[in-house]
C-alpha positions as a printed Julia matrix, in Angstrom:
415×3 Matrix{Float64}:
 -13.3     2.19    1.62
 -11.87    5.8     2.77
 -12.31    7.01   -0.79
 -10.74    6.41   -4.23
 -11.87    7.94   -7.49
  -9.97    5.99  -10.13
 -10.57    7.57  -13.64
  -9.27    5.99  -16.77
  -7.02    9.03  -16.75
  -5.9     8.04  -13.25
  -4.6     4.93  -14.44
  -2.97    6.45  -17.47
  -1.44    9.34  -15.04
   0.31    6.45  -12.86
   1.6     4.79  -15.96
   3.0     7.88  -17.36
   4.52    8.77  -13.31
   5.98    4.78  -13.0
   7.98    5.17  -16.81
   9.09    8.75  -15.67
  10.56    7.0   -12.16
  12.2     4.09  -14.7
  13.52    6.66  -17.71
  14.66    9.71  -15.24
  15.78    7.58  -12.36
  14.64    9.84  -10.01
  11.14   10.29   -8.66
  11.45   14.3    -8.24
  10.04   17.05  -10.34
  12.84   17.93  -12.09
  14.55   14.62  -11.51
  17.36   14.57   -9.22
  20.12   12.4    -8.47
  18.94   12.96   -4.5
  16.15   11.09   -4.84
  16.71    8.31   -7.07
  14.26    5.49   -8.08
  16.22    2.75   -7.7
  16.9     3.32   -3.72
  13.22    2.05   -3.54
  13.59   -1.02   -5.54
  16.03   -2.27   -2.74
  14.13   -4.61    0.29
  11.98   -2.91    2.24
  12.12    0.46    0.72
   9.27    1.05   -1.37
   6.74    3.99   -1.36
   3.52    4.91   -1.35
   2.39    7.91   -4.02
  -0.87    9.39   -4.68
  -1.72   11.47   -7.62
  -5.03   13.5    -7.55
  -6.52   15.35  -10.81
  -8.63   18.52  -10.31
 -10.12   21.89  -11.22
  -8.78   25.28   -9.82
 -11.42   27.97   -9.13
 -10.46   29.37  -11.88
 -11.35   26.47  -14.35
  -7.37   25.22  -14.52
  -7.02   21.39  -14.28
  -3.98   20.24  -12.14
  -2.1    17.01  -11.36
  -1.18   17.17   -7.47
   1.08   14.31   -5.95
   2.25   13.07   -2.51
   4.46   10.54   -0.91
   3.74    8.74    2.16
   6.18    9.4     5.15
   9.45   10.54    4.47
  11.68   10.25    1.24
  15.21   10.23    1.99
  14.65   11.28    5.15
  13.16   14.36    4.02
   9.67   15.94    4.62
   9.58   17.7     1.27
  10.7    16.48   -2.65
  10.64   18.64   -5.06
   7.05   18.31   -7.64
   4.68   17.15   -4.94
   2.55   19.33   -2.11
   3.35   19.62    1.64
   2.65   17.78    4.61
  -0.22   19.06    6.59
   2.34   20.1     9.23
   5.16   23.26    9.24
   8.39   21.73    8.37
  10.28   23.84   10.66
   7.52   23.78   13.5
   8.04   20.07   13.5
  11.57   19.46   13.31
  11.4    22.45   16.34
   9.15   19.9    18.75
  10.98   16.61   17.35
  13.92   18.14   18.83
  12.31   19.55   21.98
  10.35   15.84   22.81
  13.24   13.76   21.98
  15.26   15.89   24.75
  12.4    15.92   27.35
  11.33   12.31   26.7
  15.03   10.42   26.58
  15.73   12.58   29.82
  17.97   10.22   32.04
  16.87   11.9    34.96
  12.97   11.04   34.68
  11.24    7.88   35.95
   9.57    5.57   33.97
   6.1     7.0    34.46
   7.16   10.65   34.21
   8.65    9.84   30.48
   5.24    7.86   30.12
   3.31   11.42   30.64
   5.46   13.38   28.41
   5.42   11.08   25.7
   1.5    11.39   26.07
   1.77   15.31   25.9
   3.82   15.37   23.13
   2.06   12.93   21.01
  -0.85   15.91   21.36
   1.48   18.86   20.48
   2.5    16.5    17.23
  -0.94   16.22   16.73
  -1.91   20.19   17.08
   0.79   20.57   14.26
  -1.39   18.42   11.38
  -3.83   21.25   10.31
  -5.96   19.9     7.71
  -9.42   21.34    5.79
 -12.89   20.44    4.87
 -14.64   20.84    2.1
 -15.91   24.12    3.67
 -12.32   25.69    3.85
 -13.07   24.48    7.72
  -9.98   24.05    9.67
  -9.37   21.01   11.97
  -6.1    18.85   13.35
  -5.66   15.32   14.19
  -6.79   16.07   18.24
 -10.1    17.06   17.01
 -10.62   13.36   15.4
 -11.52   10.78   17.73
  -9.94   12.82   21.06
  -6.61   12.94   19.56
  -6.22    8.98   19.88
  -5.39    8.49   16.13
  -2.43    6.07   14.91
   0.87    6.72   14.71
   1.98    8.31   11.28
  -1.67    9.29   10.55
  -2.24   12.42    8.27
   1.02   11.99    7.03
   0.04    9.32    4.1
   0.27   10.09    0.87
  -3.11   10.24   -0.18
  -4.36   12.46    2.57
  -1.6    14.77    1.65
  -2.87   15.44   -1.6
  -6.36   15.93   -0.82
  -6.04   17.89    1.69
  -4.16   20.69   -0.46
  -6.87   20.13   -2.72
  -9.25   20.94    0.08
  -7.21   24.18    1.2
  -6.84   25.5    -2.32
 -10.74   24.45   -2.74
 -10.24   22.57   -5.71
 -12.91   20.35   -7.34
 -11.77   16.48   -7.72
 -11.29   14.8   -10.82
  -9.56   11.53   -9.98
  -7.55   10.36   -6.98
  -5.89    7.0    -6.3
  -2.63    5.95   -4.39
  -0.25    3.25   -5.9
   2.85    1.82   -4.82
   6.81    1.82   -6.42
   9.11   -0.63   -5.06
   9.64   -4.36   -4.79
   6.68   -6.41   -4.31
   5.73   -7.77   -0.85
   2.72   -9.72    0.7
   0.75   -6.48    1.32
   1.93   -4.5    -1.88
   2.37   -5.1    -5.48
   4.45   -2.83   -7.73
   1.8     0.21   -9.57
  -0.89   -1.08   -8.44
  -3.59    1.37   -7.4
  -4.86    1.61   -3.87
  -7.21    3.33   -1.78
  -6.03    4.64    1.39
  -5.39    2.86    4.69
  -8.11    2.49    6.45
  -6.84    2.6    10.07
  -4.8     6.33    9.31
  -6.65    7.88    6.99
 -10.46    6.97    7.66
 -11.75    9.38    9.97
  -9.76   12.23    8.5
 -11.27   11.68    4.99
 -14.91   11.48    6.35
 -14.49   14.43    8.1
 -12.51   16.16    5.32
 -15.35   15.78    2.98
 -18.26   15.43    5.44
 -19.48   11.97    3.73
 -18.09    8.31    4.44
 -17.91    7.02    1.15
 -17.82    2.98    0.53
 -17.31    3.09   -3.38
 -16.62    5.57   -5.41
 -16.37    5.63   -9.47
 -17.05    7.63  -12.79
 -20.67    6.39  -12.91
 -21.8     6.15   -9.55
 -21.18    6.93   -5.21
 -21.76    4.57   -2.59
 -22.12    6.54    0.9
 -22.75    5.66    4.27
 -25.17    8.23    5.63
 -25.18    8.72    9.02
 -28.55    9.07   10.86
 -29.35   12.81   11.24
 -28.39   14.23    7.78
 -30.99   14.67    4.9
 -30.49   12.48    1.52
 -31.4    15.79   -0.35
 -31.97   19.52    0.69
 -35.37   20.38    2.13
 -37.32   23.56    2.26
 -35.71   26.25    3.75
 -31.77   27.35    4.31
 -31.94   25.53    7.73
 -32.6    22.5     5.69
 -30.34   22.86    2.83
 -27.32   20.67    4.53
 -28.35   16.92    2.88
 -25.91   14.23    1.29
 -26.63   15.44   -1.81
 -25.53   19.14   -1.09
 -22.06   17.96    0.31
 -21.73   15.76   -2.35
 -22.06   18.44   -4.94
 -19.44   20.39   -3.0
 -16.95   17.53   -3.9
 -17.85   16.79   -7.48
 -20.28   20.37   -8.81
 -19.16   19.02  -12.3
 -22.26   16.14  -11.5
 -25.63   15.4   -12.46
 -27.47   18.68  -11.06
 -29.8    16.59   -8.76
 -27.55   13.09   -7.91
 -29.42   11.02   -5.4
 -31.82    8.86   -6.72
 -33.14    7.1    -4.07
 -33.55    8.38   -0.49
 -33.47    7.61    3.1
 -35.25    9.52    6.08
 -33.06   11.98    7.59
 -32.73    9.51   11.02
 -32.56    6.44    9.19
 -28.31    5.7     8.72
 -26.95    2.87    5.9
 -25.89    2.96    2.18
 -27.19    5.67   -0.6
 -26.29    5.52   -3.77
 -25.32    8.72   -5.62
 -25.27    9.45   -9.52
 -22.12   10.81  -11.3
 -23.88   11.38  -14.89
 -27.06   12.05  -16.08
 -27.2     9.24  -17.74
 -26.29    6.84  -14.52
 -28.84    8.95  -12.92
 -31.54    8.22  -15.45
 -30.69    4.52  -15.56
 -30.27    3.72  -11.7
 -33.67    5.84  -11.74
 -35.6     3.56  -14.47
 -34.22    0.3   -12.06
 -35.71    1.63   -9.37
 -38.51    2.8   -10.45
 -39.07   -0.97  -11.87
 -38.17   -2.53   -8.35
 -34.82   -4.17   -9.76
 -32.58   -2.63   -6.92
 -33.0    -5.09   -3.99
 -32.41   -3.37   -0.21
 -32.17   -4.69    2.8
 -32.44   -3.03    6.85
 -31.32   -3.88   10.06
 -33.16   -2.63   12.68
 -33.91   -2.91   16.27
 -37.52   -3.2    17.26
 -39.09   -2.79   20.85
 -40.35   -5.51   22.36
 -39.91   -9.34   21.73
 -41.15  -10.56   17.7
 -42.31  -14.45   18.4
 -42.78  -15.09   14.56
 -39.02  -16.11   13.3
 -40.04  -14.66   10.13
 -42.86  -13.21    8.08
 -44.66  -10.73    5.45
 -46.52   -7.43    6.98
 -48.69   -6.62    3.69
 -50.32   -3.24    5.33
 -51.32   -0.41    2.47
 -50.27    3.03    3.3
 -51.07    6.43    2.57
 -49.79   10.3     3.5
 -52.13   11.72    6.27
 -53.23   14.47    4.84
 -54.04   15.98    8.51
 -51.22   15.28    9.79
 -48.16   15.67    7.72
 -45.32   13.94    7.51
 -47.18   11.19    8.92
 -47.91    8.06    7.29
 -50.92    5.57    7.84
 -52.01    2.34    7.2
 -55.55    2.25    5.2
 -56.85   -0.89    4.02
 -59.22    0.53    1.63
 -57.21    3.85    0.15
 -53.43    2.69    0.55
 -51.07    1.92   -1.78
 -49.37   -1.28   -1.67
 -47.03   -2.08    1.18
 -45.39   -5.13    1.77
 -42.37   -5.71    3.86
 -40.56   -9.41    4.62
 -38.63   -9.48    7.52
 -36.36  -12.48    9.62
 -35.88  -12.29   13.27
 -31.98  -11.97   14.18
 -31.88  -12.37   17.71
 -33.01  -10.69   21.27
 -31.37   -8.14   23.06
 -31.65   -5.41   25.86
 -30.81   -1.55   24.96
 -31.36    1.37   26.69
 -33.24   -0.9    29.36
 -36.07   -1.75   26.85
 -36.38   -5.99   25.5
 -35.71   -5.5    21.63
 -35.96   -7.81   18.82
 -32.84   -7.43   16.24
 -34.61   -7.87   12.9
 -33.43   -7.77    9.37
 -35.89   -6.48    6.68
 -36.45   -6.9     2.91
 -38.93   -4.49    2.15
 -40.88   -5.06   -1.46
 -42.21   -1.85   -2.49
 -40.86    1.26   -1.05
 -43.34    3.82    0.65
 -42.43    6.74    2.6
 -41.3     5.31    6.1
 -42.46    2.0     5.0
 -40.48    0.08    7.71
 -41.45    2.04   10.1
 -44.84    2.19   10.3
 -45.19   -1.48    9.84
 -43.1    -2.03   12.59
 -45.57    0.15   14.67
 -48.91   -1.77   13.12
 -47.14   -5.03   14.21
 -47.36   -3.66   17.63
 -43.42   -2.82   17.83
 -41.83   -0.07   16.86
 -38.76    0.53   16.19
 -36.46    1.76   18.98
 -36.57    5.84   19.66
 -38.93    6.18   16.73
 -40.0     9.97   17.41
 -42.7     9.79   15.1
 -44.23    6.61   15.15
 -42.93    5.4    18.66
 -41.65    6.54   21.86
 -38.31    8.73   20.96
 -35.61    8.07   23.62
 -33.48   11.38   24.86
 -30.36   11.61   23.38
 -30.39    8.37   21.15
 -30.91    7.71   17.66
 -33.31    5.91   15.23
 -32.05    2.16   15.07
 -32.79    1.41   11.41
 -29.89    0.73    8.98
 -30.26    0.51    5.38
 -27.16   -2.57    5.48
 -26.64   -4.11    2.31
 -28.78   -2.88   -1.49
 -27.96   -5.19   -4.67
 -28.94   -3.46   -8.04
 -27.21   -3.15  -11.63
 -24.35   -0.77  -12.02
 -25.69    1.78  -14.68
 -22.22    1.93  -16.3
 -21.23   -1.73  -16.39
 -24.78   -3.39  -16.41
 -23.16   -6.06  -13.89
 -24.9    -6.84  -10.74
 -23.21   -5.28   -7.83
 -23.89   -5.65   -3.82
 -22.76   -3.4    -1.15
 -23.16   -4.02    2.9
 -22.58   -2.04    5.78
 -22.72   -3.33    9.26
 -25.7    -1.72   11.27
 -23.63    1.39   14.38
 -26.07   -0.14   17.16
């Protein structure tokens, strides 16, 4: 899931938007006989619209809304923000690439290259913004190689002026207006497409978030970033911090669960205090089930198994962990052989593991007493140059502290 934040006052907002389409018969703000309501009921012209609710910096609440694409062949209606693009700037290159490209003179190959060059100037014209304020445009996602129409959907439209204006989030959902069809129903609430808007959300607000709702965050943490702040200013940057960035009106502390900064997979974030003291109490009783991919060097003969190894802090050797028989606390780990494979010219064992209690770099230091470690482990292995820890927290099962409902969440393991 890009991201979504559907609020009971989200819901109630698109209501109140889809009877001001039907009563007005216009979907502008004021309502205008340009851009009437009924032209999308006809086949094949319905719309995408996102409304987003937040805070100003001065304490203000807002409603912001988009549309995807064009409306009547224009850029702009009146009542919702502006593409991330200059009107005038684009209509300026539209003109200019349409006149180079449909050239008669050109061959084939030539109109090839210049369609190539101005797909990048199109793509220099999207400026969007972080949750820093940070500037970026579509060529600095993924080399510039994005889809066609992407940054231009209605959802990314609205959070990105949120982002520029540096406005705190409230609620935020997309839903469609027009006739149904096999992808679309009519107001029903969406999240946005995954294949244009993606990569610009997780870099807009720094996290990739799988779930997102009043009670709780589901993120996918990539290895390298801290779950929370550490000590120190060079340490500060963590899930948690960017997180707070997003939604400051949270529980003060949100994560309640961590993963080691290298380790990459799901984390699970607390909107309230009281989700946070709930989720807390379930894991504190073991009732939130998690489960790891990871790779592991060298070839595991035992298709499955338990590695019950106690564990303990070395005190000499901080952040270290050790296995101690006699002064350890409990450590058990099951784990199921997945396959073999060959990475970075080293026999590994793909493993998935269901770890029973959970100590401080449990999984990793039984892989090591087991005799294999898990690939470019730079602590309790051999660290490879340039590549990354390959353990993935891939799929956790616990209650939802809102609903009490058991919920499940996967993410496939990067490597």
């Amino acid at each position: 899931m890009p991201f979504s934040l559907i609020t009971d006052e989200i819901r109630s907002l698109v209501k109140e938007t889809i009877a001001y389409f039907e009563e007005s018969g216009s979907y502008s703000y004021p309502a205008s006989g340009e851009y009437k309501s009924a032209n999308l009921l006809k086949e094949r012209k319905g719309l995408m619209f996102a409304v987003l609710t937040a805070l100003t910096r001065e304490g203000e609440k807002v409603v912001l809304r988009g549309f995807s694409g064009l409306a009547e062949s224009h850029h702009q209606v009146p009542g919702y923000v502006n593409p991330a693009y200059s009107i005038r700037a684009f209509k300026e290159l539209e003109e200019e690439s349409d006149k180079a490209v449909k050239d008669p003179a050109i061959t084939k190959e030539e109109q090839r290259s210049r369609s190539r060059y101005y797909a990048r100037k199109f793509a220099d014209l999207h400026v969007f913004y972080d949750i820093n304020g940070d500037k970026f445009t579509l060529n600095d996602i993924k080399d510039g190689n994005m889809s066609t129409g992407s940054g231009d959907c209605a959802g990314i439209k609205v959070l990105n002026h949120a982002m520029k204006k540096g406005y705190k989030i409230l609620g935020f959902a997309e839903f469609y207006y027009g006739p149904d069809t096999k992808e679309r129903r009519m107001g029903m609430l969406y999240e946005p497409c995954r294949d244009r808007c993606e990569l610009i959300i997780k870099r807009m607000l720094g996290l990739d978030f799988i779930y997102v709702d009043e009670d709780i965050a589901i993120i996918n943490k990539p290895s390298g970033l801290l779950s929370a702040p550490g000590k120190g200013i060079e340490k500060l940057d963590s899930a948690s911090e960017r997180f707070k960035k997003i939604f400051p009106y949270t529980h003060v502390s949100p994560f309640v669960h961590r993963l080691d900064m290298d380790t990459s997979g799901l984390l699970i974030l607390a909107m309230t205090k009281e989700s946070h003291r709930t989720l807390s109490m379930d894991f504190e009783k073991r009732n939130v089930r998690k489960e790891y991919e990871a790779l592991l060097v060298g070839r595991v003969e035992k298709e499955e198994g338990i590695i019950d190894a106690p564990m303990r802090l070395d005190v000499d050797n901080r952040p270290y962990q050790i296995v101690d028989f006699e002064n350890g606390k409990s450590a058990r780990t099951r784990y199921e052989v997945l396959g073999y494979e060959w990475h970075h010219d080293t026999l590994c064992t793909r493993v998935r593991f269901y770890p029973e209690t959970g100590r401080t770099h449990q999984l990793r230091v039984h892989s090591a007493y087991i005799g294999h470690p898990i690939l470019s482990d730079r602590l309790y292995g051999k660290y490879i140059d340039g590549v990354r820890l390959m353990l993935h927290a891939s799929k956790i099962t616990f209650t939802h502290p809102g609903t009490r409902e058991e919920v499940s969440f996967e993410s496939e393991a990067p490597f």
